[in-house]
C-alpha positions in Angstrom: 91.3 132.4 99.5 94.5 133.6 100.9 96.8 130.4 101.1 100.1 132.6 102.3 98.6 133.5 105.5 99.1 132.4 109.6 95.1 132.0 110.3 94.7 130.0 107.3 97.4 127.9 107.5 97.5 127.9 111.4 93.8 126.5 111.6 94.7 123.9 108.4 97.5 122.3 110.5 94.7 122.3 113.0 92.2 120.3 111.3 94.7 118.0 110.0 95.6 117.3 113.7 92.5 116.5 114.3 91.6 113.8 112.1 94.6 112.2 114.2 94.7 113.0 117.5 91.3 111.3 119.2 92.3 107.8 117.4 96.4 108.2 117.0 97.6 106.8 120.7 97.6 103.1 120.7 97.7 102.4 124.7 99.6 99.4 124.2 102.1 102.0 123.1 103.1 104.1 120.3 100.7 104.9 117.5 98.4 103.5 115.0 99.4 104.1 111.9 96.6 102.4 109.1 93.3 104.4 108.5 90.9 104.6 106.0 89.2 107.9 104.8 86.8 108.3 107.6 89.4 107.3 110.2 88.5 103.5 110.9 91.5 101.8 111.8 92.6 99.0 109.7 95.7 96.4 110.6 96.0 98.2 114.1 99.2 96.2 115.1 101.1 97.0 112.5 104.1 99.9 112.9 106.8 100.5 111.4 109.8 102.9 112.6 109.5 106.2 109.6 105.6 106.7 110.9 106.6 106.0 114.4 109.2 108.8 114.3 107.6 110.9 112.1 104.4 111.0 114.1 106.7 112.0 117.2 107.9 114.8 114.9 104.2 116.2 113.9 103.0 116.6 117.2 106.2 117.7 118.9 106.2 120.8 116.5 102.6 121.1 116.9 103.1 121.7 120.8 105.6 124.3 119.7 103.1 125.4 117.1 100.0 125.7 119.1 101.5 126.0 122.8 99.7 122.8 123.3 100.2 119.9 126.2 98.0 117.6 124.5 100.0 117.1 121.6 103.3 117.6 123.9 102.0 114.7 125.3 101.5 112.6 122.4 104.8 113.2 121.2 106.0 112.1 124.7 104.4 109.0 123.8 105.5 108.1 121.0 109.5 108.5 121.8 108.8 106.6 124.9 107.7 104.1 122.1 111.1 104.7 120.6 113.2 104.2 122.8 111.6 101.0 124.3 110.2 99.0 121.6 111.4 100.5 118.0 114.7 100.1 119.2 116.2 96.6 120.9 118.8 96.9 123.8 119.8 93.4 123.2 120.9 93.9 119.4 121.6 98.0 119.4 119.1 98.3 116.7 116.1 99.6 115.5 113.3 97.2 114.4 112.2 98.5 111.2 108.6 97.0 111.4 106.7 95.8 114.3 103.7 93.0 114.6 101.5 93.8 118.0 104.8 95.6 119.5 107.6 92.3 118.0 109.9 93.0 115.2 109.3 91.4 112.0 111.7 93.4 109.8 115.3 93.9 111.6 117.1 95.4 108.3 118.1 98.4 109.3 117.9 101.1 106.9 119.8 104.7 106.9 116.3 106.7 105.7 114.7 105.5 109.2 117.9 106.5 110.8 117.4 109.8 109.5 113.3 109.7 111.1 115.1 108.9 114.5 117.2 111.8 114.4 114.5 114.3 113.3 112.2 112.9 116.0 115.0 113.1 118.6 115.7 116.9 117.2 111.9 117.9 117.5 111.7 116.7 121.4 114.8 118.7 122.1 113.1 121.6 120.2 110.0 121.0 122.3 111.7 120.7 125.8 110.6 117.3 125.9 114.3 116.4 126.8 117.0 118.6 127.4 120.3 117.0 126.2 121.8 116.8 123.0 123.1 113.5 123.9 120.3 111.2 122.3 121.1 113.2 118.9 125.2 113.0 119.3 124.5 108.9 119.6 122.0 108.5 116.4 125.0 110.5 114.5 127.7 108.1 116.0 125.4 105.1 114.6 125.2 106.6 111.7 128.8 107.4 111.1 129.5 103.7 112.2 127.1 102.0 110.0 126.5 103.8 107.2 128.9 107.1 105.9 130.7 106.8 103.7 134.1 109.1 104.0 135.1 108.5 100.3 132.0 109.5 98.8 131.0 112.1 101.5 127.4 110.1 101.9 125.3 107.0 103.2 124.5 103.7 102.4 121.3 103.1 102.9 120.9 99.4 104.0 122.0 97.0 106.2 120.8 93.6 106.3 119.4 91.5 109.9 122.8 90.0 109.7 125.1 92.5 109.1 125.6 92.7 105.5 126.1 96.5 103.7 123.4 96.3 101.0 125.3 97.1 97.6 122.3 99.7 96.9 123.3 103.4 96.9 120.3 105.9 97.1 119.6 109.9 97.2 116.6 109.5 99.1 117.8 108.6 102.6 120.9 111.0 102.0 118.3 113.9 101.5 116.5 113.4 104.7 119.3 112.6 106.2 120.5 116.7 105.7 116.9 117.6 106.7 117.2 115.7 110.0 121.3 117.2 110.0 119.7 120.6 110.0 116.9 120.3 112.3 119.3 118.7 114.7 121.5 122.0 114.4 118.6 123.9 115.3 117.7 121.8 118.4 121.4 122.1 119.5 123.3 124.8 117.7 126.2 122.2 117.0 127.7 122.8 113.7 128.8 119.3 113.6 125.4 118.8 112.1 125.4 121.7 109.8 128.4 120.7 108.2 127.1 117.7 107.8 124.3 118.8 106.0 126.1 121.5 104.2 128.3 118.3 102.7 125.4 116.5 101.5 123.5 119.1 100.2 126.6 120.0 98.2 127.4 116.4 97.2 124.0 115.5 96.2 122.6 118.4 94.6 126.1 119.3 92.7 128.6 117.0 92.5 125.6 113.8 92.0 123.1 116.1 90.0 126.3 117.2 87.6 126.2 113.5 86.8 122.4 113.4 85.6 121.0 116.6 83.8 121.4 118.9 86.9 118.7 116.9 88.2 118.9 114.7 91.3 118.4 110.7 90.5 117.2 108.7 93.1 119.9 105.7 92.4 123.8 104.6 91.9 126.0 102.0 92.3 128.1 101.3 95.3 130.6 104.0 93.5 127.7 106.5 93.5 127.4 106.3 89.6 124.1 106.6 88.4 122.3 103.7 87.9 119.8 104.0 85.3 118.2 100.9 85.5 117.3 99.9 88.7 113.7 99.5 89.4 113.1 100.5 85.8 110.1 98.6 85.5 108.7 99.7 88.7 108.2 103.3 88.5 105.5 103.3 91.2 108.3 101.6 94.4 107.4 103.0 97.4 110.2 104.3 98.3 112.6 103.4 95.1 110.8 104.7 92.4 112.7 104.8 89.1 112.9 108.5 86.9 113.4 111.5 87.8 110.8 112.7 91.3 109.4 116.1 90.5 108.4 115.8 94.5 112.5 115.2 95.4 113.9 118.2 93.4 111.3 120.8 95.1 112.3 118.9 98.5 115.9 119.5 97.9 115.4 123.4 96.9 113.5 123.3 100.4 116.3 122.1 102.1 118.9 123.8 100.1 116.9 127.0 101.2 116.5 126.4 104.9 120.5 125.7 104.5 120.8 129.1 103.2 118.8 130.7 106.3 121.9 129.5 108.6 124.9 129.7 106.0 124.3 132.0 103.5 125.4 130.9 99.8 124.9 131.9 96.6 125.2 128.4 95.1 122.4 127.4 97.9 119.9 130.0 96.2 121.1 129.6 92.1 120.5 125.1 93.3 117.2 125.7 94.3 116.0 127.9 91.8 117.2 125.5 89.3 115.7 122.3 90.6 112.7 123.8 91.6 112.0 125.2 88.2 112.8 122.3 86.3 110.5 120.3 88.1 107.5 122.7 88.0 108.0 123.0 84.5 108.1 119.7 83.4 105.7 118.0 86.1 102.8 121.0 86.0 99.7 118.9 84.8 98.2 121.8 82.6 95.4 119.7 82.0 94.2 118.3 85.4 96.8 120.4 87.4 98.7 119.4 90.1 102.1 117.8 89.8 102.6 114.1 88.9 104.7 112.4 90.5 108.0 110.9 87.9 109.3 111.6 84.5 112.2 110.0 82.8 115.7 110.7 81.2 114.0 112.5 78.1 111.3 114.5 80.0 108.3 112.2 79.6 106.0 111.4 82.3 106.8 107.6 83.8 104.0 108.2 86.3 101.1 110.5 85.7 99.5 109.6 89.6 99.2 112.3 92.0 100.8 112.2 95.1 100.1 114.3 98.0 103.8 114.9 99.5 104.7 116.1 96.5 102.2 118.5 95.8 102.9 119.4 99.9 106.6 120.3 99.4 106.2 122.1 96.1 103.9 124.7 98.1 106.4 124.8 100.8 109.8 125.4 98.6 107.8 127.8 96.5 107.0 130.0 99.5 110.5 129.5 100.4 111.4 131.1 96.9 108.9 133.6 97.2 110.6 134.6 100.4 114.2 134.7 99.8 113.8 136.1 95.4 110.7 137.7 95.4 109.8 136.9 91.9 106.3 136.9 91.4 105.9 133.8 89.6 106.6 131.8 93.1 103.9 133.3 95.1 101.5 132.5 91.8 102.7 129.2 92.1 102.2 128.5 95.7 99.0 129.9 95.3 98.3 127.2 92.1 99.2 124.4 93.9 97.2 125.0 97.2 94.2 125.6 94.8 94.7 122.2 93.7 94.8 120.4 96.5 92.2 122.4 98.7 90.1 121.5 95.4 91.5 117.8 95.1 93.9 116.2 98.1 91.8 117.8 101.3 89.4 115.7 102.7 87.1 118.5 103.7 84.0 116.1 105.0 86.5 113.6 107.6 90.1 115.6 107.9 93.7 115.2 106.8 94.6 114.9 103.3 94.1 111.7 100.7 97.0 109.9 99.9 97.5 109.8 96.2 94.7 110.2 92.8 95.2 109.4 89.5 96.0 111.8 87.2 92.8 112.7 86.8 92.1 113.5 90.6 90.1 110.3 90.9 90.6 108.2 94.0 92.7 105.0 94.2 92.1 104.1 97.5 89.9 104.4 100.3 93.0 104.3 102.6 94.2 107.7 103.7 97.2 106.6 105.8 99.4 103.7 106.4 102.2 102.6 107.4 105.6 103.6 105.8 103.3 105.7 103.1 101.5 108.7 104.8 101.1 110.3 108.5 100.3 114.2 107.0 103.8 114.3 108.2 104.7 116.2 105.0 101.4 118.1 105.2 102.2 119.5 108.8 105.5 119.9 107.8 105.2 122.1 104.6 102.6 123.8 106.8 104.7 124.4 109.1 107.8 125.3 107.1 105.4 128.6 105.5 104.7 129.4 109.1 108.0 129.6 110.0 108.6 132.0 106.8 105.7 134.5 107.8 107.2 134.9 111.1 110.5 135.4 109.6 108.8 138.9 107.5 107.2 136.7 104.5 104.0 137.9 103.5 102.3 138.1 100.0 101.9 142.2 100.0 
């Protein structure tokens, strides 16, 4: 099988799509966001703002993709969704979660901040609305609510009423500079650029410099590490202690798209680094695959498999492939879209599985839900290879 090729990867994206597509509108609005393997729908009024957006995201790209007014208007949709439920005129907020279209969770959180502003980048992308004036306001509420100046990055939380969460994370701050960047794209501001230049830089350097050139997921409200939060919970959702193999390939990613606009050399020499540190100490030799956390000293902390990490390993090391052309990325891409072909793939219903135990066994019977899975990261790291092949990569 040829993994580094348009057809293949082209017709993929495809099939993922259509696991989605006949079931994803919910015509009370937006989407649903809980299946199970076969695509049964399970806790249908329950949404919460990351799917929301990020579901905007897949199939606005996918209409660029694929030329396709279906999916143009799906993603139409779901911002209409947005802009009239997600977010409440009355407060200038975003409802985090939703119950049957009410908010039950007003905290309002930087990392779904950052979903808004990639969602609002892929419609402008997509022609689905033509000013950059939607994407100018999300950075104004960002720079109002959450940067930092003194640190050169975000907070991350923000409580119903009003209180700064003393929390300090990586996460949101990473996509936060993908969003940045896909936001120059739409609009060819550099304001956004920058922006994601600075927190490329302050995260992947100055922070990393901090914690074995590596990139921790959490600090203090001084942006020291803190090496004990969520220590015994090395499985949070989205707070996971130990070092995520899955967020150094994702930074190299970015770090690489980065250098596609602004050429650096500390860009490349970044995501070499991180990338190869991760592969090396996360590659399952056994079972294969890449688990998902290892701590100070090396050692796994969580041996699960995780699909979004395996999705944007492929993706960076195509990325590598493309801008070093050693070798020993294209054999890697190739290892790791072996595995999950083999493994994450649901071949008989569509879309991918959500996480396996180390072994490859399944956890769960649920494929997506909300907050945890949409195949955006699938689509995405699909998406992201495309993009490299019609920029000259190919595996010759």
């Amino acid at each position: 099988m040829n993994y580094l090729n348009t057809d293949f990867l082209q017709q993929h994206s495809k099939e993922i799509l259509d696991f989605y597509t006949p079931r994803v509108v919910d015509e009370k609005g937006g989407y649903f966001q809980n299946y199970y393997d076969d695509g049964t729908l399970f806790s249908e009024g329950q949404k919460q703002l990351v799917s929301s957006t990020r579901i905007i995201v897949n199939y606005a790209l996918a209409a660029i993709r694929f030329n396709n007014n279906e999916y143009l208007a799906i993603a139409k949709h779901g911002l209409d969704f947005l802009e009239n439920v997600h977010w409440q005129a009355d407060s200038q907020n975003y409802a985090w979660t939703l119950d049957n279209n009410l908010p039950t969770d007003m905290t309002q959180q930087a990392y779904g901040y950052a979903f808004v502003l990639l969602a609002y980048a892929a419609v402008k992308k997509a022609g689905i609305i033509s000013s950059d004036q939607k994407l100018l306001d999300v950075y104004e509420q960002l720079e109002e609510r959450f940067w930092q100046k003194e640190f050169g990055l975000y907070a991350d939380e923000i409580s119903p009423d009003g209180i700064l969460s003393d929390y300090r994370g990586q996460n949101s701050n990473m996509h936060l500079c993908e969003a940045m960047i896909a936001a120059y794209e739409a609009t060819n501001n550099p304001l956004f650029l920058e922006r994601a230049k600075l927190l490329a830089h302050n995260v992947a350097v100055r922070q990393a410099s901090l914690t074995d050139n590596l990139v921790w997921e959490h600090y203090t409200t001084i942006f020291a590490p803190d090496w004990e939060y969520n220590k015994e919970d090395p499985k949070n959702l989205y707070r996971p202690w130990g070092f995520q193999p899955g967020h150094q390939t994702e930074w190299a990613k970015l770090l690489l798209i980065i250098n596609r606009h602004a050429p650096a050399a500390w860009l490349v020499e970044r995501a070499v680094a991180l990338f190869d540190h991760a592969y090396n100490v996360a590659w399952d030799e056994e079972f294969r695959g890449l688990i998902y956390g290892f701590d100070p000293q090396g050692k796994w902390c969580d041996a699960d498999k995780y699909f979004w990490v395996q999705a944007e390993s492929f993706a960076t090391a195509a990325l590598l492939y493309s801008e070093t052309q050693v070798p020993k990325y294209l054999e890697q891409y190739n290892a790791i879209w072996q595995y999950c072909d083999q493994h994450f793939v649901d071949h008989q219903y569509g879309a991918w599985f959500r996480v396996l135990n180390r072994d490859n066994s399944k956890i769960s019977n649920e494929k997506s839900s909300v907050g945890a899975k949409c195949d955006y990261h699938t689509l995405g790291a699909c998406f992201e290879v495309l993009r490299a092949i019609d920029l000259g990569l190919s595996n010759a």
